[in-house]
C-alpha positions in Angstrom: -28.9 25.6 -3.3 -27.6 22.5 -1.2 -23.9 21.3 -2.0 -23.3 17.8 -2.3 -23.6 16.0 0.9 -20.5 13.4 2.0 -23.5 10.8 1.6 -23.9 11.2 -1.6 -20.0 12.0 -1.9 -19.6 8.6 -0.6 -22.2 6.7 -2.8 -20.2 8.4 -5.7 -16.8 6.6 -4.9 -19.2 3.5 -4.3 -20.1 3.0 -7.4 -16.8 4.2 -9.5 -14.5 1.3 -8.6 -11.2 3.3 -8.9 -9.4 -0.2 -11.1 -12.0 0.6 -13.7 -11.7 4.0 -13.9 -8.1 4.3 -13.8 -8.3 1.4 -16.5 -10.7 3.7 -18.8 -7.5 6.7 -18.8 -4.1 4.1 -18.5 -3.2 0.4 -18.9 -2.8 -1.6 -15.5 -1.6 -5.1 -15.2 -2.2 -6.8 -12.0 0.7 -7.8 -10.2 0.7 -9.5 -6.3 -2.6 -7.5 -4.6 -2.2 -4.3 -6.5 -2.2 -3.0 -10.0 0.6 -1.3 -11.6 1.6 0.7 -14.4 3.8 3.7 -15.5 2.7 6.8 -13.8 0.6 9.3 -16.1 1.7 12.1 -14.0 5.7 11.9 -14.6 8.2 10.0 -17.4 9.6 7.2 -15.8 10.8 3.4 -17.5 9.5 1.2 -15.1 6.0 1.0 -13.4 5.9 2.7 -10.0 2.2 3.9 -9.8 0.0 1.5 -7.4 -3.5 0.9 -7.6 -5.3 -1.0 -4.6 -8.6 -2.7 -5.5 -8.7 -3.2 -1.6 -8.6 0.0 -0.4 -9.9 2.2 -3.4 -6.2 4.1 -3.5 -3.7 4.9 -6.1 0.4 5.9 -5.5 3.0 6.6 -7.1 5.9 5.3 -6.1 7.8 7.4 -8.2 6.3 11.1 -7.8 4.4 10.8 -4.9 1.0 11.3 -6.3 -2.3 9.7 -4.6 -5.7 9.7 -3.8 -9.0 8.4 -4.3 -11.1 7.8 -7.5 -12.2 11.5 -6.9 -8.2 12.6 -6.7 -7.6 10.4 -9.3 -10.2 12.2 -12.3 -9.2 15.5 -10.4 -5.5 15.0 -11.5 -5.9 13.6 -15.2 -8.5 15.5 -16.1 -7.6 18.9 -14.7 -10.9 19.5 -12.7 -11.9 20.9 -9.6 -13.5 18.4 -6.7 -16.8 19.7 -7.5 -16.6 19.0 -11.9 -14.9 15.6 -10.8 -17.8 14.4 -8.8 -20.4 15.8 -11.3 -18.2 13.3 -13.9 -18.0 10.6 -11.4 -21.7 10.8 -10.9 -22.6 10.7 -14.4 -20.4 7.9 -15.1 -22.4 6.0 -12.3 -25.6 6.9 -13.3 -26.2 9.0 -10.3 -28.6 11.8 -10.5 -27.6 15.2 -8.1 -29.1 17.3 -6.3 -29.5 20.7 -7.5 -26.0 22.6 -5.5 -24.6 26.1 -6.5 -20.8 25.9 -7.8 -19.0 29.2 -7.1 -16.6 30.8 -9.9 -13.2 29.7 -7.7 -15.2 26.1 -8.0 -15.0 26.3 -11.9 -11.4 25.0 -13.2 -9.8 26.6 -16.6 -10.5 23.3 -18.1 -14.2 23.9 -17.8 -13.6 27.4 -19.0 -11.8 26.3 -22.2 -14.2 23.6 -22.8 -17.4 25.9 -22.6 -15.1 28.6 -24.5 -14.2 25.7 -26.9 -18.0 24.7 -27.8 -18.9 28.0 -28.7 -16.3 28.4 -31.1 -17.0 25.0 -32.6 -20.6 25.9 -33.2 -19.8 29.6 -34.6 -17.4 27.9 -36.7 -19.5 25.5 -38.0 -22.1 27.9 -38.7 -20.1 30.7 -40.8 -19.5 27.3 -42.9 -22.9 27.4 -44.0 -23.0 31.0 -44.6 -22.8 33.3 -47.1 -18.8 33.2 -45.6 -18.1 30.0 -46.0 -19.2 29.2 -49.9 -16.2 28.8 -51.1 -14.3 26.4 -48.0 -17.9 24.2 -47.9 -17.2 23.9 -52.1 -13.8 22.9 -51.1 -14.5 20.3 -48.8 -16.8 19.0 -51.0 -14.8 18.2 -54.3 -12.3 17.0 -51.9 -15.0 14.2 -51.8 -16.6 14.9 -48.1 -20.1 14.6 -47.8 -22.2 17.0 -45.2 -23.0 14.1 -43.3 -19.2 13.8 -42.3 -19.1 17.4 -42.4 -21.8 17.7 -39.6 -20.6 14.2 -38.0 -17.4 16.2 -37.1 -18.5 19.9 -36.9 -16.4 20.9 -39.7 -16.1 24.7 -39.7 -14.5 27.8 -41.0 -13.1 30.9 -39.4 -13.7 33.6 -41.9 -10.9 35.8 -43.3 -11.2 38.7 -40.7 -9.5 39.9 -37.7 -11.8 40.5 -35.4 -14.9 37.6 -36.3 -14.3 35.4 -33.1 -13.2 38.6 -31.1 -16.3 40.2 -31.6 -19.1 37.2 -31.4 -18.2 35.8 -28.2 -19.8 37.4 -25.3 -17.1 39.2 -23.3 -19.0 39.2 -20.0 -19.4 35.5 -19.6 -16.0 34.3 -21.0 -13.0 36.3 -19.5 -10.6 37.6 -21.6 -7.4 36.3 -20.2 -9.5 32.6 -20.6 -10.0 33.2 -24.1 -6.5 34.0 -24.9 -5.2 30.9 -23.1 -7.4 29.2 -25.1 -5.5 29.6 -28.2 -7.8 30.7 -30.2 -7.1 34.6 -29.4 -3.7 35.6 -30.3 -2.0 39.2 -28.8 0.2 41.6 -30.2 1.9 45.2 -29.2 -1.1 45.3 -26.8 -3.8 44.1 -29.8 -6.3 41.3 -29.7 -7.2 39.5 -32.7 -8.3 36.3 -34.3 -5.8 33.3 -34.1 -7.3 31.6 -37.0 -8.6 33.7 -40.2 -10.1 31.9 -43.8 -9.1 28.6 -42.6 -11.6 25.4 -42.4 -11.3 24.7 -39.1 -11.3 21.0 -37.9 -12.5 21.0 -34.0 -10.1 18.0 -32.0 -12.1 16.5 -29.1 -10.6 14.2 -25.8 -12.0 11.2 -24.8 -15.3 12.4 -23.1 -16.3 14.4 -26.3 -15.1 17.7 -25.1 -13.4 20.2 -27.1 -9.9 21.1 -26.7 -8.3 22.3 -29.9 -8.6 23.2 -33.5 -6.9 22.2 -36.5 -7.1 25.1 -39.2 -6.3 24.5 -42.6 -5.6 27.4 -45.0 -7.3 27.9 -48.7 -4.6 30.5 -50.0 -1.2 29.3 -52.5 0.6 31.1 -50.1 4.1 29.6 -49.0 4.9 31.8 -46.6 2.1 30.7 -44.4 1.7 27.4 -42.8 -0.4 25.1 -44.7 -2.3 23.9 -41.5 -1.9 25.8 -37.9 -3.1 24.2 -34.5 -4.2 25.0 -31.3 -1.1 25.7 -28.7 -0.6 23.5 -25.6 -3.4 24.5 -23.3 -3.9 22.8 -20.3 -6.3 20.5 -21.8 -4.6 20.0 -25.2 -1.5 18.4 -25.7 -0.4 17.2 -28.9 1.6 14.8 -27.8 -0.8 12.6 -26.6 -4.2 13.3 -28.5 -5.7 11.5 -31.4 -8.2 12.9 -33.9 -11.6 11.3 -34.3 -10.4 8.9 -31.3 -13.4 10.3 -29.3 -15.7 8.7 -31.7 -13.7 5.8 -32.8 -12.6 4.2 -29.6 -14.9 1.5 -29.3 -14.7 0.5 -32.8 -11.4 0.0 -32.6 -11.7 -1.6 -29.3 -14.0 -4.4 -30.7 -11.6 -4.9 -33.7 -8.7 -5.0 -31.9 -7.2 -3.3 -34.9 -6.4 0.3 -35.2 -5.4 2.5 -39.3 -3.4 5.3 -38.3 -2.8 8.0 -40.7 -1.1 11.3 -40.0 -4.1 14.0 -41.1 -7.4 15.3 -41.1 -8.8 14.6 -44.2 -6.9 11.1 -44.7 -9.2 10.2 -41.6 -12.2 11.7 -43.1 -11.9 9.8 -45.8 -10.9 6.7 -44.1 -13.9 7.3 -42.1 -16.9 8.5 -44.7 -15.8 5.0 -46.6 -16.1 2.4 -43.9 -12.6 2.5 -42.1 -14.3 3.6 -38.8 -11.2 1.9 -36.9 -9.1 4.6 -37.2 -7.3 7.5 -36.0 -5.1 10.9 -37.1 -2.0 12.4 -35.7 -3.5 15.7 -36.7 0.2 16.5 -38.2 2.1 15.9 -35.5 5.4 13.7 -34.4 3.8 9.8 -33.2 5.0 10.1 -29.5 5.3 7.5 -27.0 2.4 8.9 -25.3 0.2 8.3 -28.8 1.3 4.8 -28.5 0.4 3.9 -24.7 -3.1 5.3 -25.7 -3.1 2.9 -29.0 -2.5 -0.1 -26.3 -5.5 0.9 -24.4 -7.9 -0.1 -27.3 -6.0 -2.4 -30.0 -3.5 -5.3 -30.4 -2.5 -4.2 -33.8 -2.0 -1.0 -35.3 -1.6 -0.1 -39.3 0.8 2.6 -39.9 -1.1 4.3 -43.1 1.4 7.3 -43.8 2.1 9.5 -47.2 4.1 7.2 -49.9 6.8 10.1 -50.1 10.1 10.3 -48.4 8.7 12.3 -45.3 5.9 10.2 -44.9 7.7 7.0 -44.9 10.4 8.9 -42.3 7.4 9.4 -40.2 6.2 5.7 -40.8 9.6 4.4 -39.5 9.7 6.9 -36.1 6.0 5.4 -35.5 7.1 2.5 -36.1 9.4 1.9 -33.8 7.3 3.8 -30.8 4.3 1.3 -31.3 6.8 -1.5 -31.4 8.5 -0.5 -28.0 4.8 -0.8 -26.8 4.2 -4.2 -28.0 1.8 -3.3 -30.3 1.9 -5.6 -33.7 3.2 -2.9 -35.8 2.1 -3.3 -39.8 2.5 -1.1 -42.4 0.8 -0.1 -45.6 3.3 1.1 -48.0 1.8 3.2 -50.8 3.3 5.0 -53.9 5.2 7.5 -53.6 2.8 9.9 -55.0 -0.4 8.4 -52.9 -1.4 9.6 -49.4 -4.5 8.0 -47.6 -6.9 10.4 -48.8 -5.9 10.6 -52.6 -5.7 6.9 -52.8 -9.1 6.1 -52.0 -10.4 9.2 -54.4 -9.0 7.4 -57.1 -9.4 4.0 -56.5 -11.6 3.1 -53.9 -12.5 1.2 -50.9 -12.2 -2.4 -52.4 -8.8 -1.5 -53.4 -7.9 -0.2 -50.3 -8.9 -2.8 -48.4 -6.8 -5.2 -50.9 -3.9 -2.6 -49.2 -4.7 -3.1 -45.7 -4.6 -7.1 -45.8 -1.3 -6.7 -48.0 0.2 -4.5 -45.1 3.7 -5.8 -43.9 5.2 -6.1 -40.5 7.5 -3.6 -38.5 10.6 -5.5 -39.6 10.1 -6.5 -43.3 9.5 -3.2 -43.4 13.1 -2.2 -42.0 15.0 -4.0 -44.7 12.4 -2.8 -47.3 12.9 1.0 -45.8 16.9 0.6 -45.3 16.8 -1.3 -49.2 19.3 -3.5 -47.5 19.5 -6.1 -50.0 21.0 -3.3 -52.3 23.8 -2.2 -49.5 27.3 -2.6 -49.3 28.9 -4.5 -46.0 29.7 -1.1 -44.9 26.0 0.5 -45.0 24.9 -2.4 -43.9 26.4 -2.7 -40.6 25.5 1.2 -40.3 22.2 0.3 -40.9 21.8 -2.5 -38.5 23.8 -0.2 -35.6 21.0 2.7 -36.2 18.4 0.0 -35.3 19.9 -1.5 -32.5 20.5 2.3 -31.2 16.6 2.1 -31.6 15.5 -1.3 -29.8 18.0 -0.8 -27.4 15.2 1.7 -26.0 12.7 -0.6 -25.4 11.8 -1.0 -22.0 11.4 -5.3 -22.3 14.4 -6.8 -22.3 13.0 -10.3 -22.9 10.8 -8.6 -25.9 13.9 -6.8 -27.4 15.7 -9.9 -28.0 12.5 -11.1 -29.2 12.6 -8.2 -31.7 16.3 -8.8 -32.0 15.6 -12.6 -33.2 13.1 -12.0 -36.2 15.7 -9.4 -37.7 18.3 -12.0 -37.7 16.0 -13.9 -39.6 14.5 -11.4 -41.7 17.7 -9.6 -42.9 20.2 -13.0 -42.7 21.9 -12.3 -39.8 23.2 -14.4 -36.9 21.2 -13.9 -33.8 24.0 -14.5 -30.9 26.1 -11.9 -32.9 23.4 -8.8 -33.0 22.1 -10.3 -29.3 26.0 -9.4 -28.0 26.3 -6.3 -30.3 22.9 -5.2 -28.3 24.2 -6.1 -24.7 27.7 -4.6 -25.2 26.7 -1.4 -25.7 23.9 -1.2 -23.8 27.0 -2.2 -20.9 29.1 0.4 -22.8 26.0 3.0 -22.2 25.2 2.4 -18.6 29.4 3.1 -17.5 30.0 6.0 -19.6 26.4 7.7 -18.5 25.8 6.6 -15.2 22.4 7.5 -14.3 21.9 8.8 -10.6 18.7 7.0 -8.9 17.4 9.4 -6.1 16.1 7.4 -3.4 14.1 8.1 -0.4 15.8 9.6 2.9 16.3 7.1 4.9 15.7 8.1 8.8 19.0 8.5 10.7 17.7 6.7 13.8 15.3 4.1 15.2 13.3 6.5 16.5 12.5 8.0 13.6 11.4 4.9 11.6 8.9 4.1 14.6 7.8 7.9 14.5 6.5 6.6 11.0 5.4 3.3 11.8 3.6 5.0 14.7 1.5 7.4 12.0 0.6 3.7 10.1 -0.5 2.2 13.5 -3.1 5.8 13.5 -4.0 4.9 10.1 -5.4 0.8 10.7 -8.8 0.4 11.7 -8.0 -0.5 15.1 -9.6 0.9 18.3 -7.5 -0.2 21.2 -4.0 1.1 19.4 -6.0 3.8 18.3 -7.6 4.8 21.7 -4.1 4.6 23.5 -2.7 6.7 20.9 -4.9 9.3 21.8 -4.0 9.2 25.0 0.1 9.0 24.6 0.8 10.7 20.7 1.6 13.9 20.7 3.4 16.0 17.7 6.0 16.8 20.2 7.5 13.4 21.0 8.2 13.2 17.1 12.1 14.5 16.4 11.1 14.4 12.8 9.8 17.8 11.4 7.6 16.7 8.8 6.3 13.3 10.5 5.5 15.7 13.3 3.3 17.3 11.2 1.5 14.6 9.5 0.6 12.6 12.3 -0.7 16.2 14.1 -3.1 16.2 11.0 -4.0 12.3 11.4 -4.3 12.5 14.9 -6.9 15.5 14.4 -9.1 12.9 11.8 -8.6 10.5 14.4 -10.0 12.0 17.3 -13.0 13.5 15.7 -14.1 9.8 14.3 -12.0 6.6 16.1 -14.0 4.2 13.6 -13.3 6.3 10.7 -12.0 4.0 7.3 -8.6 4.4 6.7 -9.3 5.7 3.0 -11.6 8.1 4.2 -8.6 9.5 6.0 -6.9 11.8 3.5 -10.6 13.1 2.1 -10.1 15.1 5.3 -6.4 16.2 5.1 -6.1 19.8 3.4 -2.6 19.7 3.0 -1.5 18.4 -0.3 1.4 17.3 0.6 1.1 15.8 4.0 -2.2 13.9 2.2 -0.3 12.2 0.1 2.2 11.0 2.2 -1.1 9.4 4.1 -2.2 7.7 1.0 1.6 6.3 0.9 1.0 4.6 4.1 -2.3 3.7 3.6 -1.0 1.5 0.7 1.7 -0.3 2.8 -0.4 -0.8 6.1 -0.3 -4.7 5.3 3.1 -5.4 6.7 2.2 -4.7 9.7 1.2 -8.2 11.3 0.8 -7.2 14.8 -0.4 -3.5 15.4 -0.8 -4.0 19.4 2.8 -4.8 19.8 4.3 -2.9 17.5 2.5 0.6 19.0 4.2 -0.5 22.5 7.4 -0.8 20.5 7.3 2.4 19.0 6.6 4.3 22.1 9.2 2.6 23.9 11.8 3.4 21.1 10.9 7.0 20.6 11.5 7.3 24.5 14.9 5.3 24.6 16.0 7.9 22.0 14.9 10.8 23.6 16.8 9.5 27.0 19.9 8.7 24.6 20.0 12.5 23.2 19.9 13.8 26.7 23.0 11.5 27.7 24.7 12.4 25.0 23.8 16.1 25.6 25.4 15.4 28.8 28.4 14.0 27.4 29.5 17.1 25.2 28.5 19.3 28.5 30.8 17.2 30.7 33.8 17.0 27.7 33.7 20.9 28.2 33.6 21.4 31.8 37.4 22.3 32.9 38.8 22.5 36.5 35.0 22.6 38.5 34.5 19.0 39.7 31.4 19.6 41.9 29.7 20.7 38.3 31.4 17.2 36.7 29.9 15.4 39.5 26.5 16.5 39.2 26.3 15.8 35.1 27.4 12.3 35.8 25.0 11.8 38.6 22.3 13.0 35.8 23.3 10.5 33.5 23.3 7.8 35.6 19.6 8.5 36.7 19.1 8.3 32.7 20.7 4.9 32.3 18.6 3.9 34.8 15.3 5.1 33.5 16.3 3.7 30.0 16.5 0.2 32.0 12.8 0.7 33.0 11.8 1.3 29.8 11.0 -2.6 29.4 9.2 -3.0 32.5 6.9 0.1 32.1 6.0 -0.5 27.6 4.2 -3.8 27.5 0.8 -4.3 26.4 -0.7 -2.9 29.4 -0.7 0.4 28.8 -3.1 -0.1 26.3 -5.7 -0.7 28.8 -7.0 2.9 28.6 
């Protein structure tokens, strides 16, 4: 069978413009020519990751990542070229050709998600066994229907060692896959079963695909956790996945509103009674990953947590990450003997409802958290420290003093005095911790800077610098080991196809590395007004520095010479022939010698 022709290759990238696809995985906001936003592939505080509309690139300014839309999905997703075209393709609407896919072709993502969907279906069949009579009967009184039950491929792992283990088929799933996947676990040399009687709650990404379960136990049993997940895989992370958010986005999207409650069957519930804008933290710690993802599809978010003392904990910790977002933070305080789930059991939707348009904002809900009103001076400037210590986090400064101005009025404070409190420490923070900013190495000489510049000139579409480049570039006039390098890769491209795109460039660089350095200069090829010019420059300056090496060379050779004049002589003669061919230097660079 065929592969995938660069035709069709091309036609793919075509028709995925890479600002909406990035947009579908990250916020951008447009700034100048480009679109920015914080890089998905590293922590940083300010937005360093470029996206040209342009020239269908991304960079990172930060980390150094880049590529096409195709580099892009490859990256995020965790798929080879091959899957990332396939999902490119489907996204477009673009029907394949048949083409084989070899096993080195076939990333562990693929593998876990294949892995993944057979253990969601065996799950959810043992449910409906014989095995799972007693889990389904639970589920049920716990007021789920089968309709959500099926909606979600609600399952059960019976209570035995081996029942996974021994149902999937060993010759298409490799072993070492299946243990990775979390769902094996290995001791003194044994395999067995990671989840046993627990109703297993499958937890999908974005594009419907399994990645993890969430296993709930039926035995009284303290000594055992009450609900166990999935480990980080390479497709699941906790930190920044959402249950039901697969099937949910949209909703939420057109509502602009998003209910967040912490587990399964609070969303379940949610859910099966009309709250379809919602999502779970399946258990886990609200991270500021959760709440860049809740900016992607809603304006405001309702923090629907347990009414008890950890629940409300968790509420506040939330709180404040979907605030540092600029989200419009509200919160649904219930008693303290209420979670989500238990409060629509026994009093319904209507009620509910009644709850959700009753919900307060981030700060009334400090003061009502901290009971302020009922604090001494002492506690109270403790608890008006603790949340400066928080806002001073925010990345905004403008929006923290925003922040900083509806507390004053909300717990009857004066503004200018928490405003100063905030900026003194944060002075106070920055001398005692001073942060180190690595920046890049600048070049030590001229000729190094147009040893880049010169790789750039390669990369515009130009034919007459590119023709003479040809004919004078050559890896060995570059001083600089790694430019050396690149523009021997570039020049290779080059040679082969003179009209070739510059984006199509680093499709055919191998070299990781050196192709994203490429994709670098491919995003800053604008300031460079005249190319013509500035080649003849280049050349001329890599030359004036070779000539200024040998004199120097020259110099150290003539410093060490003792008591042989007729040697000192000749050195000095060589010099002054170099002083003299750096003086022609103008006469022989000028646009001439692009006639070629």
């Amino acid at each position: 069978m065929p592969k995938i022709s660069e035709h069709k290759i091309e036609q793919i990238k075509n028709y995925n413009d890479i600002v909406d696809v990035i947009s579908s995985y990250i916020q951008l906001k447009k700034k100048g020519q480009n679109y920015w936003a914080r890089c998905p592939f590293h922590d940083e505080k300010t937005a360093s990751f470029s996206v040209s509309a342009k020239k269908q690139i991304y960079h990172c300014f930060g980390c150094g990542v880049g590529g096409n839309v195709i580099n892009f999905v490859m990256d995020y997703e965790k798929l080879t070229f091959i899957e990332s075209v396939k999902e490119l393709a489907e996204r477009a609407n673009i029907e394949l050709e048949e083409f084989s896919v070899s096993e080195q072709e076939i990333s562990d993502t693929t593998r876990f998600y294949t892995i993944n969907e057979f253990a969601v279906d065996l799950y959810h069949k043992a449910l409906f066994s014989s095995k799972g009579k007693k889990p389904l009967e639970y589920l049920i009184k716990r007021g789920l229907s089968k309709q959500t039950i099926e909606k979600f491929k609600i399952g059960y792992a019976p209570d035995e060692w081996n029942y996974f283990n021994e149902q999937y088929d060993n010759k298409k799933y490799d072993l070492n896959v299946v243990k990775n996947s979390g769902l094996l676990s290995e001791s003194k040399g044994k395999v067995y079963d990671r989840f046993r009687d627990r109703i297993m709650f499958p937890i999908y990404n974005l594009k419907d695909k399994p990645i993890a379960f969430g296993g709930r136990t039926l035995k009284n049993d303290k000594n055992i956790g009450k609900y166990i997940n999935t480990p980080e895989t390479k497709v699941y992370h906790k930190s920044s996945v959402l249950y039901g958010l697969n099937i949910t986005k949209d909703i939420i999207r057109k509502a602009k509103e998003v209910l967040i409650v912490e587990g399964y069957m609070d969303f379940l519930q949610l859910f099966q009674n009309g709250f379809t804008n919602c999502v779970a933290c399946s258990g886990t710690a609200f991270t500021n990953q959760h709440g860049k993802i809740i900016l992607r599809y809603a304006e405001t978010a309702v923090l629907i947590y347990d009414g008890d003392d950890a629940g409300q904990k968790a509420t506040l910790r939330a709180g404040y990450v979907l605030t540092s977002q600029k989200v419009n933070c509200k919160i649904l305080v219930l008693n303290k003997k209420d979670d989500p789930d238990s409060f629509l059991q026994n009093y319904g939707a209507q009620k509910f409802q009644e709850k959700i348009d009753n919900s307060i904002s981030f700060v009334p809900f400090l003061k009502k958290y901290y009971k302020f009103d009922k604090l001494n001076a002492t506690r109270k400037a403790s608890v008006i420290t603790d949340i400066l210590d928080e806002i001073r986090q925010f990345p905004d400064q403008i929006y923290r003093e925003m922040i900083i101005k509806d507390i004053a009025d909300e717990f009857g404070l004066e503004y200018e005095s928490l405003l100063k409190q905030l900026r003194e420490k944060s002075y106070k923070t920055v001398s005692n911790n001073p942060k180190i900013h690595i920046r890049e190495k600048k070049f030590k000489n001229q000729s190094e800077a147009a040893q880049y510049q010169l790789i750039q000139l390669f990369l515009i579409n130009n034919n007459i610098v590119r023709k003479a480049g040809l004919k004078y570039v050559t890896p060995e006039i570059f001083s600089h080991k790694f430019l050396a390098e690149v523009v021997g890769r570039v020049l290779e491209v080059v040679a082969k196809n003179e009209d070739i795109l510059p984006e199509q460039i680093p499709d055919k660089i191998n070299d990781e590395k050196i192709r994203r350095f490429v994709v670098r200069l491919i995003m800053d090829l604008d300031s460079i007004i005249e190319p013509e010019k500035t080649f003849v420059a280049c050349l001329k300056q890599i030359e004036k520095q070779m000539i200024q090496d040998q004199y120097d060379e020259l110099s150290v050779q003539i410093e060490n010479i003792k008591n042989d004049d007729k040697a000192h002589l000749k050195l000095i003669k060589e010099q002054i022939k170099l002083i003299k061919e750096k003086k022609e230097l103008d006469s022989y660079y000028t646009l001439d010698i692009l006639n070629v």
